[in-house]
SERO-4910 file (N, C-alpha, C, O; in steps of 0.05 Angstrom, whole numbers):
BEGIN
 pado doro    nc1    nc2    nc3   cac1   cac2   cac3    cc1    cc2    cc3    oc1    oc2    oc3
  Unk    A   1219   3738   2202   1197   3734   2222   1188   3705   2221   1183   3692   2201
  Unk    A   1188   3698   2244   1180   3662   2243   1146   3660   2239   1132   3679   2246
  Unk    A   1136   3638   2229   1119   3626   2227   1095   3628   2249   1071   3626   2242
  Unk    A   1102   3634   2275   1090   3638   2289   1076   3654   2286   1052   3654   2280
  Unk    A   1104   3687   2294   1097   3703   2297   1081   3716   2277   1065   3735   2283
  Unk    A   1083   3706   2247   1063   3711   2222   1033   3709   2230   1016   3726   2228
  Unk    A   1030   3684   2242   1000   3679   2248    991   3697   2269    967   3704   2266
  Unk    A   1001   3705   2285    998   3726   2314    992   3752   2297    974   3770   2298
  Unk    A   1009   3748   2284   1003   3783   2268    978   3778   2262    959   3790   2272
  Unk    A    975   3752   2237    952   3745   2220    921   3759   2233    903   3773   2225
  Unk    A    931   3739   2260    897   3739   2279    892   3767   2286    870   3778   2286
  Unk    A    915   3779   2291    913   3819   2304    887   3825   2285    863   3829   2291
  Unk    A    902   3824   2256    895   3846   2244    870   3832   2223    861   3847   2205
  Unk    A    861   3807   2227    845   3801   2228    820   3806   2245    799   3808   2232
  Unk    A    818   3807   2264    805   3818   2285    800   3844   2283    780   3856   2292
  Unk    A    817   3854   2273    810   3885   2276    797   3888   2248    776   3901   2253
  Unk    A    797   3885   2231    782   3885   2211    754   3871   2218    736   3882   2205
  Unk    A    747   3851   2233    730   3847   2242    715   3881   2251    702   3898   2237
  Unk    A    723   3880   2280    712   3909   2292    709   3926   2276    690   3942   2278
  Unk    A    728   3927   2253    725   3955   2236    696   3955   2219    679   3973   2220
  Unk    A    695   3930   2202    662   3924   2201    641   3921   2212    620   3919   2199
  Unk    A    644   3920   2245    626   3922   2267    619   3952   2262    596   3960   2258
  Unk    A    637   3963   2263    635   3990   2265    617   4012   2242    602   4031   2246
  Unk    A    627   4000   2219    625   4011   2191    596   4005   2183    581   4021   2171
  Unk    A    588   3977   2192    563   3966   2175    538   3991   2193    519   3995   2178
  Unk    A    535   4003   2214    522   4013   2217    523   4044   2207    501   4056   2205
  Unk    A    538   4052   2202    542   4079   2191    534   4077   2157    515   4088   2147
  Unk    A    552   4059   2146    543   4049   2115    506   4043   2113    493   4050   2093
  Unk    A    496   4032   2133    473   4020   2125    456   4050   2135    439   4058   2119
  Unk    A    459   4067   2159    453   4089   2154    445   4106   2124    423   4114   2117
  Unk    A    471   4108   2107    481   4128   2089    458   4123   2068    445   4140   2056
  Unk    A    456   4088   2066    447   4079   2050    412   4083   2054    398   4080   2034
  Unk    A    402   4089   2077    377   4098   2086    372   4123   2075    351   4125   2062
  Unk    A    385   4140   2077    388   4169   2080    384   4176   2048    371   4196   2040
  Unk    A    400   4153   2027    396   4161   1996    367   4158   1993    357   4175   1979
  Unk    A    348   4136   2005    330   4133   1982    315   4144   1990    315   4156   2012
  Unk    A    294   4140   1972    262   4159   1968    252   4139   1993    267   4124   2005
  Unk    A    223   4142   1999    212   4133   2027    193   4102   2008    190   4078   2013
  Unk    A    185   4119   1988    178   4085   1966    199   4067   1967    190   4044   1969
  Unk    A    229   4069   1968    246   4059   1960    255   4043   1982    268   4022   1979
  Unk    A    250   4048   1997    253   4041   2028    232   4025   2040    239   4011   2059
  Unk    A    213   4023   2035    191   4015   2045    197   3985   2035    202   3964   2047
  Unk    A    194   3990   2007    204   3966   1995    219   3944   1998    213   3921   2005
  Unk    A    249   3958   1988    264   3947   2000    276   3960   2016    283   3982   2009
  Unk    A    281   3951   2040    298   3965   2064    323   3964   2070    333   3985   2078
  Unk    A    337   3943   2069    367   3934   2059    376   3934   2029    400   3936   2023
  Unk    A    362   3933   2016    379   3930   1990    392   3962   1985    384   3983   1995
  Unk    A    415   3956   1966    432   3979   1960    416   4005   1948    396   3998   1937
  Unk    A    418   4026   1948    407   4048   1939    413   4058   1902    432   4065   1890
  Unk    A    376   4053   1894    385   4057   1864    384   4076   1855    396   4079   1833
  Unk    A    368   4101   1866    370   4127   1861    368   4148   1878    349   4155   1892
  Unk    A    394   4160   1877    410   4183   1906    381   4192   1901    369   4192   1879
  Unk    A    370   4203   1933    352   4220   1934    366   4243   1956    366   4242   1980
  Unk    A    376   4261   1941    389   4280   1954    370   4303   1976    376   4312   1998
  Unk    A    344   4306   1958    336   4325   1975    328   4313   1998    311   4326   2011
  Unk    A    335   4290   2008    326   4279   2040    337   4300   2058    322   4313   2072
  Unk    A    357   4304   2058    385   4329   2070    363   4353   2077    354   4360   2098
  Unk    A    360   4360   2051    343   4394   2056    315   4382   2072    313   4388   2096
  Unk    A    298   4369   2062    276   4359   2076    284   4362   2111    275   4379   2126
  Unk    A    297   4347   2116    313   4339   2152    310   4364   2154    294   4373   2170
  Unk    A    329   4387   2135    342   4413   2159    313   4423   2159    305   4430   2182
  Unk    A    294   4424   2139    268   4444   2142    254   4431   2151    234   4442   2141
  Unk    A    244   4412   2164    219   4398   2167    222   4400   2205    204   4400   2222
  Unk    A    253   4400   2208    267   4390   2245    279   4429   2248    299   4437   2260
  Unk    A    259   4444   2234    276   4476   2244    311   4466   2255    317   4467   2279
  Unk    A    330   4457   2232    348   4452   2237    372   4469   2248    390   4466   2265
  Unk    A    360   4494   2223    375   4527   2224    368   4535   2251    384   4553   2256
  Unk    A    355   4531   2271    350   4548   2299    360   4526   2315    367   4535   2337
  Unk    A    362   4504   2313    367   4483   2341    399   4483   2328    416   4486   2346
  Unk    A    409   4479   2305    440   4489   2299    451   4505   2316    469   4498   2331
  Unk    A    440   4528   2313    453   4541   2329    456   4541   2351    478   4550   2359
  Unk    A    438   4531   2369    435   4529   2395    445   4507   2404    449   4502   2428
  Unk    A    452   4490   2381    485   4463   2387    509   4474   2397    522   4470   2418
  Unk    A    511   4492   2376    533   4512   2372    541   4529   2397    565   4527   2404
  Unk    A    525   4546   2411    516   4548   2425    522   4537   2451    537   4551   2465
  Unk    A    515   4515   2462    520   4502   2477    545   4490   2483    557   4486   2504
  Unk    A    552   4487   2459    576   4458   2454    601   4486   2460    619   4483   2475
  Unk    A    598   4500   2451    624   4511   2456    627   4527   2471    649   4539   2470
  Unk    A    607   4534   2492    612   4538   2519    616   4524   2537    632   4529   2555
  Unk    A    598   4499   2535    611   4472   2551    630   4469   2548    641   4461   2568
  Unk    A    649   4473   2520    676   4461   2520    685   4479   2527    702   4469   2542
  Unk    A    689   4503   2531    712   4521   2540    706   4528   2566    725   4537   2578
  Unk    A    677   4525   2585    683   4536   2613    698   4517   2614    720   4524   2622
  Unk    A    693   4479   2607    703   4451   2622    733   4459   2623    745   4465   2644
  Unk    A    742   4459   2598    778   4462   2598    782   4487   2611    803   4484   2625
  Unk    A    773   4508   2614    789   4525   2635    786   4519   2665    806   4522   2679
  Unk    A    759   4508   2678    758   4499   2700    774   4475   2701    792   4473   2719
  Unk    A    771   4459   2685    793   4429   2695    817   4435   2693    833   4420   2705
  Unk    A    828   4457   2676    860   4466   2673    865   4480   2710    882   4472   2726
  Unk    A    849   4500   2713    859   4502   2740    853   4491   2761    863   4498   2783
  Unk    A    834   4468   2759    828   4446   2780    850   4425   2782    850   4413   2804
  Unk    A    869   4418   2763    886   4404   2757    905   4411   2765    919   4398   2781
  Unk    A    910   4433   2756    940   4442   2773    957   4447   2797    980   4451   2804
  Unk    A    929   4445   2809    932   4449   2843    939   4421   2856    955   4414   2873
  Unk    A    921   4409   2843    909   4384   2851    936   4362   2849    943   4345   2866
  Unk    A    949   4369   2820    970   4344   2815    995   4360   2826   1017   4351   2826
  Unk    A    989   4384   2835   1017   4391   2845   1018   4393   2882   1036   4400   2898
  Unk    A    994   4385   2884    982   4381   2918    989   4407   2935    999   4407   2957
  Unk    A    983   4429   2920    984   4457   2929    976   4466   2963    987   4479   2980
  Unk    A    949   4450   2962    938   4456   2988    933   4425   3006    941   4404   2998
  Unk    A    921   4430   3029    917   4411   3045    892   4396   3041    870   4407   3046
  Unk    A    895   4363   3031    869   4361   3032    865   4351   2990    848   4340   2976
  Unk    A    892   4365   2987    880   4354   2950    877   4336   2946    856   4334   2933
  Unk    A    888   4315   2951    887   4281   2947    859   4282   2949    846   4278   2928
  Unk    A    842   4290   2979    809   4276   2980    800   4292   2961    782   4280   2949
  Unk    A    803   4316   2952    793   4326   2934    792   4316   2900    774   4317   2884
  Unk    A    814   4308   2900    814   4290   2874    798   4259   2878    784   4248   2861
  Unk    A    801   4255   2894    780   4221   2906    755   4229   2897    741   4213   2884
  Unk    A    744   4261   2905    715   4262   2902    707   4271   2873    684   4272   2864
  Unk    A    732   4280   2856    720   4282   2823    732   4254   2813    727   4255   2789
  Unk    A    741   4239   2816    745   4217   2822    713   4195   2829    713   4175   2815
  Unk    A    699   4195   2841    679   4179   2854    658   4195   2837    638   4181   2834
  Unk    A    656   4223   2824    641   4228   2815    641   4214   2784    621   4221   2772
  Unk    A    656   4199   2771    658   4188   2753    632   4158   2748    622   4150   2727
  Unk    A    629   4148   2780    615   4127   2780    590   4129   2794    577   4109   2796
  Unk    A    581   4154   2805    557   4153   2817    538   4161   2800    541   4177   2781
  Unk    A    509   4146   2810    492   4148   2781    479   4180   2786    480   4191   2808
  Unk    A    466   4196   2757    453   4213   2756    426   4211   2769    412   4190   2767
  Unk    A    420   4226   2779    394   4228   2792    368   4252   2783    355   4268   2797
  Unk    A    366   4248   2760    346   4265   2735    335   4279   2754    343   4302   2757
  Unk    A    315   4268   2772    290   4281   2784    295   4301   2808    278   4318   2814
  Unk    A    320   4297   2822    335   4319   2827    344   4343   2820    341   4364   2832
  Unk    A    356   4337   2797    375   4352   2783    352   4372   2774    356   4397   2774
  Unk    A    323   4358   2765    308   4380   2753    291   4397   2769    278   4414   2757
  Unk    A    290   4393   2795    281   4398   2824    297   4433   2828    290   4456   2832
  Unk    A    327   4417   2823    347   4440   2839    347   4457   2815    347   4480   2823
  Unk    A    346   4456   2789    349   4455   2770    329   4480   2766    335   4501   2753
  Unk    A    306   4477   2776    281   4498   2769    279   4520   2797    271   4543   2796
  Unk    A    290   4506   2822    289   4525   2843    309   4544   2841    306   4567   2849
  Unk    A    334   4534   2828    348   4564   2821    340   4578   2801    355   4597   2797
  Unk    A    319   4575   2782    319   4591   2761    328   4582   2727    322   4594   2706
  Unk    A    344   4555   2732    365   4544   2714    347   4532   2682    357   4527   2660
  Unk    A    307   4530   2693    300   4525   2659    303   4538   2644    309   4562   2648
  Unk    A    299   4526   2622    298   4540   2594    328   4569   2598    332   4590   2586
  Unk    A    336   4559   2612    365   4581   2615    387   4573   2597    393   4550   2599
  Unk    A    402   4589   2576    430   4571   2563    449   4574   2588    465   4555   2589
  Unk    A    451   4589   2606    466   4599   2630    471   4571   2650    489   4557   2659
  Unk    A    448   4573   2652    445   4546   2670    447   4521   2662    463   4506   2673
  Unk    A    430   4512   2638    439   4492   2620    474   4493   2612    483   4474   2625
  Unk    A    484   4498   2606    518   4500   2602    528   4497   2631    542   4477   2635
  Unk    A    522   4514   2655    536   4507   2692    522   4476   2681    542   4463   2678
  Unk    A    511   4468   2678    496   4438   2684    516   4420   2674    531   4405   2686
  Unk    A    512   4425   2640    537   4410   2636    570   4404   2641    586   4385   2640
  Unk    A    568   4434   2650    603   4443   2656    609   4427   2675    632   4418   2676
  Unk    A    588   4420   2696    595   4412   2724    599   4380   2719    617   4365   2727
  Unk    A    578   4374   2704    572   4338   2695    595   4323   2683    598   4299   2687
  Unk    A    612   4341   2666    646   4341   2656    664   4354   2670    680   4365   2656
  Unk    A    667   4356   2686    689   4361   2701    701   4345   2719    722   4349   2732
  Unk    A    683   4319   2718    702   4295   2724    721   4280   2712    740   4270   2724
  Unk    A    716   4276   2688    732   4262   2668    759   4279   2657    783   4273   2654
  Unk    A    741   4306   2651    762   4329   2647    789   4326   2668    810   4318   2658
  Unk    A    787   4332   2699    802   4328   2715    823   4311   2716    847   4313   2721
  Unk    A    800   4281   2708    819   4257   2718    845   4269   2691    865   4280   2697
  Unk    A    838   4263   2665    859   4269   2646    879   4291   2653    903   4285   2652
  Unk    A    873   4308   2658    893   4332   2658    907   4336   2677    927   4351   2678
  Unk    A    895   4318   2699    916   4322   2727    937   4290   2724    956   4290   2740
  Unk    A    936   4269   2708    948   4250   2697    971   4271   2685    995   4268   2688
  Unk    A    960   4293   2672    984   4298   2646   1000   4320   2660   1024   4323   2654
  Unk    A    990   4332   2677   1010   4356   2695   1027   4336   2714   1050   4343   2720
  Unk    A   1019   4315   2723   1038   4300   2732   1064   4296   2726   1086   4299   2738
  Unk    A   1058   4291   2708   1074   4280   2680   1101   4311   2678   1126   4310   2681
  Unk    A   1090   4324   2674   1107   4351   2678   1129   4348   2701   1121   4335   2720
  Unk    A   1151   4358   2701   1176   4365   2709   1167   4386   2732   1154   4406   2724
  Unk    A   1175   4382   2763   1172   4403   2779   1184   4425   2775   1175   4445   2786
  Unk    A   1209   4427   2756   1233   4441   2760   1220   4460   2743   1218   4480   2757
  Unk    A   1209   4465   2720   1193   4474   2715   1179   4509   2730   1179   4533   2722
  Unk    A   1169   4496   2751   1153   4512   2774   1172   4524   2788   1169   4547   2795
  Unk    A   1191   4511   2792   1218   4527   2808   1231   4551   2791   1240   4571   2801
  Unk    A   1229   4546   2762   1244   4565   2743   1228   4581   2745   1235   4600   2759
  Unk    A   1201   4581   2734   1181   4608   2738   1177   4617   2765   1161   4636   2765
  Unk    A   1185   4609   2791   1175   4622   2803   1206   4644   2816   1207   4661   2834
  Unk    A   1228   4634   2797   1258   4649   2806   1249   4673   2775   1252   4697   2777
  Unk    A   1241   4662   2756   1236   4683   2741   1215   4709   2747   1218   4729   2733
  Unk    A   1194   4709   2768   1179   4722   2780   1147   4715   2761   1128   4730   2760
  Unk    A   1151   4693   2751   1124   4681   2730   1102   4684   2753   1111   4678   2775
  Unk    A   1076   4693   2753   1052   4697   2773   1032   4663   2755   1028   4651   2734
  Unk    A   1025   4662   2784   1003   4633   2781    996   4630   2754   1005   4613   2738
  Unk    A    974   4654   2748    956   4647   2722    975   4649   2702    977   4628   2688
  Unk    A    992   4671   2695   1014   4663   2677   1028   4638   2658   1031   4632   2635
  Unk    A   1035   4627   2688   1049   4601   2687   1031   4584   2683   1038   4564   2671
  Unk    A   1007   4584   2690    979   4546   2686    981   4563   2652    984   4547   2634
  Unk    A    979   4592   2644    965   4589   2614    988   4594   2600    985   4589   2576
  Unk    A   1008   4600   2605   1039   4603   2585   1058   4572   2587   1066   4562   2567
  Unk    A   1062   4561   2612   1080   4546   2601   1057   4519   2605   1055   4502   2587
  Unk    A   1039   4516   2634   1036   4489   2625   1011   4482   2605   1013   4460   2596
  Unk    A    992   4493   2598    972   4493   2577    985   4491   2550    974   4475   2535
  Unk    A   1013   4506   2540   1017   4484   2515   1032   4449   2518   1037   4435   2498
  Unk    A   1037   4443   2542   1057   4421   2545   1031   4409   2549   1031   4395   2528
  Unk    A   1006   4403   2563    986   4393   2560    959   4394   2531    937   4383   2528
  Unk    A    978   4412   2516    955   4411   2493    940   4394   2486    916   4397   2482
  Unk    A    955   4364   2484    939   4340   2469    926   4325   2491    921   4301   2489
  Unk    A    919   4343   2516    901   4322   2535    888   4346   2537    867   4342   2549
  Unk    A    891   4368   2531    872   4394   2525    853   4392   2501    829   4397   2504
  Unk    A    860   4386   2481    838   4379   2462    832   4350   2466    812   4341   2455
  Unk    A    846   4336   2481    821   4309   2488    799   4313   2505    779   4298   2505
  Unk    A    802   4329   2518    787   4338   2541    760   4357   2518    736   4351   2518
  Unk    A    769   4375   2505    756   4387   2492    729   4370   2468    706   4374   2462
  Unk    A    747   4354   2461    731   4331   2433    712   4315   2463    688   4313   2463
  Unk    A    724   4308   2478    704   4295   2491    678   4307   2507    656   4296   2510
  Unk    A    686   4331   2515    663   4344   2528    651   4354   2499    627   4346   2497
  Unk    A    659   4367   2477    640   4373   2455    620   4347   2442    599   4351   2430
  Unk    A    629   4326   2446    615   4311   2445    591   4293   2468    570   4280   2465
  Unk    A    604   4299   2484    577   4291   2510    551   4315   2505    527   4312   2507
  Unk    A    565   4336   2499    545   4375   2494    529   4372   2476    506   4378   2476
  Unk    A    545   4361   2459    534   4355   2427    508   4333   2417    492   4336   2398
  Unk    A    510   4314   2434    499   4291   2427    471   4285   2450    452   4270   2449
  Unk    A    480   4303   2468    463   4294   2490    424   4296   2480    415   4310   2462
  Unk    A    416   4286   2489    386   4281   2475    369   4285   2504    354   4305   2505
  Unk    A    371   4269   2527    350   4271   2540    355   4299   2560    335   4313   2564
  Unk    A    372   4305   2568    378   4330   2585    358   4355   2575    343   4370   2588
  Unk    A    365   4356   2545    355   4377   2533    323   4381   2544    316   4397   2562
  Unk    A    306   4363   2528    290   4351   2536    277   4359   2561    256   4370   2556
  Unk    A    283   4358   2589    289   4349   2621    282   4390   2623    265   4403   2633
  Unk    A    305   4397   2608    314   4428   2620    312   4450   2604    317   4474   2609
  Unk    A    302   4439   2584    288   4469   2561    265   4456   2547    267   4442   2527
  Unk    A    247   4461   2557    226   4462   2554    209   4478   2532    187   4473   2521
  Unk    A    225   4497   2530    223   4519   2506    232   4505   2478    255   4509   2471
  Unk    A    219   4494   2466    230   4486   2438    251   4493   2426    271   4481   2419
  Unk    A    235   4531   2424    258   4547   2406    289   4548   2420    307   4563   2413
  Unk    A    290   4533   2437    318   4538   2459    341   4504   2460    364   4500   2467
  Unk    A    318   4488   2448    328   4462   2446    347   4450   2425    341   4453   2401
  Unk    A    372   4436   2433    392   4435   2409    380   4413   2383    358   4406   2375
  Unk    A    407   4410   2377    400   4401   2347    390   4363   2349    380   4350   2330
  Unk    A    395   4355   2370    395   4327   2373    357   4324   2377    342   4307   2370
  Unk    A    354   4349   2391    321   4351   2400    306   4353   2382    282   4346   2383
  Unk    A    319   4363   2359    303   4359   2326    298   4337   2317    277   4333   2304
  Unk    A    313   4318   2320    314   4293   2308    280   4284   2324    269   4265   2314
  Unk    A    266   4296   2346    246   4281   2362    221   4281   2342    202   4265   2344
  Unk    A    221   4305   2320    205   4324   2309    196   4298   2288    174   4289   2296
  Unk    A    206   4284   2266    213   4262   2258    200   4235   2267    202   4215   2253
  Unk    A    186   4237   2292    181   4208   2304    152   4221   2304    150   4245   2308
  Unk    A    128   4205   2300     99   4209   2290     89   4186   2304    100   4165   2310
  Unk    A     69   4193   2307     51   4173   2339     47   4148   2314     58   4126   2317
  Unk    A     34   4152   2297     37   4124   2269     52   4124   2253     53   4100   2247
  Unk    A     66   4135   2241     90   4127   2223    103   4153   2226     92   4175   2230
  Unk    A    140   4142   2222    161   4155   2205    174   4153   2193    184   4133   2183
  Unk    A    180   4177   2190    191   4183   2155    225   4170   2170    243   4181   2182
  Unk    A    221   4145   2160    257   4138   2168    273   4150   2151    293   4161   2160
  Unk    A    268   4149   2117    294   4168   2107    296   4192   2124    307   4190   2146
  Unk    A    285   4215   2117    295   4239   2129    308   4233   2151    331   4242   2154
  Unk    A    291   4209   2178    303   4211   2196    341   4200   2198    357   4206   2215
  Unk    A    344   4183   2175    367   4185   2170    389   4206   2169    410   4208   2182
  Unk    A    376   4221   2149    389   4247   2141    394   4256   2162    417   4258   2171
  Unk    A    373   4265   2172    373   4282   2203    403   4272   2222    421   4286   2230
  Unk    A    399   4249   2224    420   4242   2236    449   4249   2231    465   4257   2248
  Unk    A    455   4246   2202    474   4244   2186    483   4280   2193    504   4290   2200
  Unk    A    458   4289   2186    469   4321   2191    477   4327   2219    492   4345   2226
  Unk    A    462   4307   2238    471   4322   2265    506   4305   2269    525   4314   2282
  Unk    A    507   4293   2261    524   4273   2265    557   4288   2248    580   4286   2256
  Unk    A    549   4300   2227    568   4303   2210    593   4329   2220    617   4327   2213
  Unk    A    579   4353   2239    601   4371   2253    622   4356   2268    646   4361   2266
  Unk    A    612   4339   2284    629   4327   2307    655   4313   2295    678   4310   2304
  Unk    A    635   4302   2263    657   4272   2252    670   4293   2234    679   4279   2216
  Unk    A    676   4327   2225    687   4337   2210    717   4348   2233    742   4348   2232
  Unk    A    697   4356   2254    712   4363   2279    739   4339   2289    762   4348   2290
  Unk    A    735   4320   2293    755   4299   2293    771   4286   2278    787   4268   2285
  Unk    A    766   4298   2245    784   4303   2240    809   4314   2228    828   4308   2214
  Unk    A    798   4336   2244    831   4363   2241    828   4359   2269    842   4379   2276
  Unk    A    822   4349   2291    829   4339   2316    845   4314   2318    862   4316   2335
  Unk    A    845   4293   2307    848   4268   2315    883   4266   2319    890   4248   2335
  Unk    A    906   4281   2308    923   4276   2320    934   4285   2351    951   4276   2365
  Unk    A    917   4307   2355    912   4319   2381    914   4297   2399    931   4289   2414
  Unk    A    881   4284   2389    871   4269   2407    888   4244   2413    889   4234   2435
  Unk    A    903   4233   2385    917   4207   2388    943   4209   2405    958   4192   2416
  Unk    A    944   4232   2403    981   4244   2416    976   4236   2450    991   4225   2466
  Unk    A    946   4246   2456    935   4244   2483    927   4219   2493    925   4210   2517
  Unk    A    923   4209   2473    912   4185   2495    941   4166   2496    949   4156   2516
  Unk    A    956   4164   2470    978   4149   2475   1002   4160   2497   1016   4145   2511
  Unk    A   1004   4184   2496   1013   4201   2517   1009   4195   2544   1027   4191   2560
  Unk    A    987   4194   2549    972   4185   2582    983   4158   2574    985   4146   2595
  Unk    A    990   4144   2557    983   4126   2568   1014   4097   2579   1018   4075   2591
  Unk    A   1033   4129   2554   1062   4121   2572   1075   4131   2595   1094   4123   2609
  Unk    A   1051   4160   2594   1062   4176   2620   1047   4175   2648   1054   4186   2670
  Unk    A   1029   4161   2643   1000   4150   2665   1013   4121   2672   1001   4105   2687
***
């Protein structure tokens, strides 16, 4: 390898070690919040942590009713993820295989829905005239609908990608519609199926102000809405509120990874077959 190309490498992976510490020093300096006592903190606020204060953890789940808004993460998140991927699996398939008349503008408009801004005071307007507060029913159509743009764009990229000939064999074999979208092409799309999935569980997961907006009901509000419990008109308790985080934070980052080759298969996938 010449001289050059040494330094080219040099700067890459230099740089990326850069970002990787962009990335790290906020999570690390978190962790490091989250050990100490609230004396310890007060004190010093950056310096390293001299004695684990473990029960911050239990404090967070009991102080933010963690055990009831848990569930109601849970809850949420995995109905958002599974209506999104079944609606965008058969919104996709039509769409990239231009079944009917008219798919192209149809894809333009989940398409344009990617860039037009939200309009809160609407949404909570239409939102209450159907019935949709304090609803998990409605809350989940809310989200389902709000991801099903991104969902789309991916999955109709990856059915592309698919072989027509395909569609000709099942349909000489006598394969029926739904059959064929959940037997042959739902596993050839898997890894833009669980990208689709990690991404909407995390928009579900994380969301903070919606909750807020559309459940009004405490006992109905997810786990991110706990973390609000934590913030005091004169002071807070920043450890716990650490913790708090750390716990809400920790399903998603366990979730990705026994996901992440899914996910990596998918995006590098799209991104020789896109």
């Amino acid at each position: 390898m010449a001289a050059r190309d040494k330094g080219k490498y040099g700067l890459a992976h230099l740089v990326l070690l850069v970002f990787c510490l962009l990335i790290l020093a906020p999570v690390l300096l978190l962790v490091n919040v989250a050990l100490k006592s609230n004396v310890e903190f007060l004190n010093s606020p950056l310096s390293f942590v001299k004695e684990l204060e473990w029960s911050n953890f239990t404090e967070a789940w009991l102080q933010a009713e963690m055990g009831l808004y848990f569930k109601n993460s849970v809850i949420i998140t995995f109905f958002v993820s599974a209506c999104t991927c079944i609606v965008a699996t058969m919104a996709a398939y039509p769409i990239a295989r231009e079944h009917y008349r008219g798919s192209r503008f149809v894809h333009m408009l989940f398409m344009s829905a990617l860039f037009l801004p939200v309009g809160l005071v609407p949404l909570v307007v239409i939102m209450d005239n159907l019935g949709f507060m304090n609803s998990y029913i409605g809350f989940i159509l809310f989200k389902t609908g709000g991801s099903l743009a991104i969902a789309v764009f991916i999955l109709v990229a990856f059915v592309k990608s698919l072989p027509r000939e395909l569609d000709e064999a099942a349909a000489m074999d006598g394969c029926g519609y739904l059959r064929f979208i959940f037997t042959i092409v739902f596993p050839l799309i898997k890894p833009a199926f669980f990208t689709v999935a990690m991404l909407t569980a995390m928009n579900a997961w994380n969301d903070f102000i919606n909750p807020l907006l559309f459940m009004t009901d405490k006992s109905m509000r997810p786990l991110t809405a706990g973390l609000y419990m934590f913030f005091g008109q004169f002071s807070t308790n920043w450890t716990i509120l650490a913790a708090g985080i750390i716990v809400v934070a920790a399903p998603l980052m366990t979730a990705y990874v026994f996901l992440q080759k899914y996910i990596i298969a998918g995006v590098t996938s799209g991104a020789v077959k896109g």
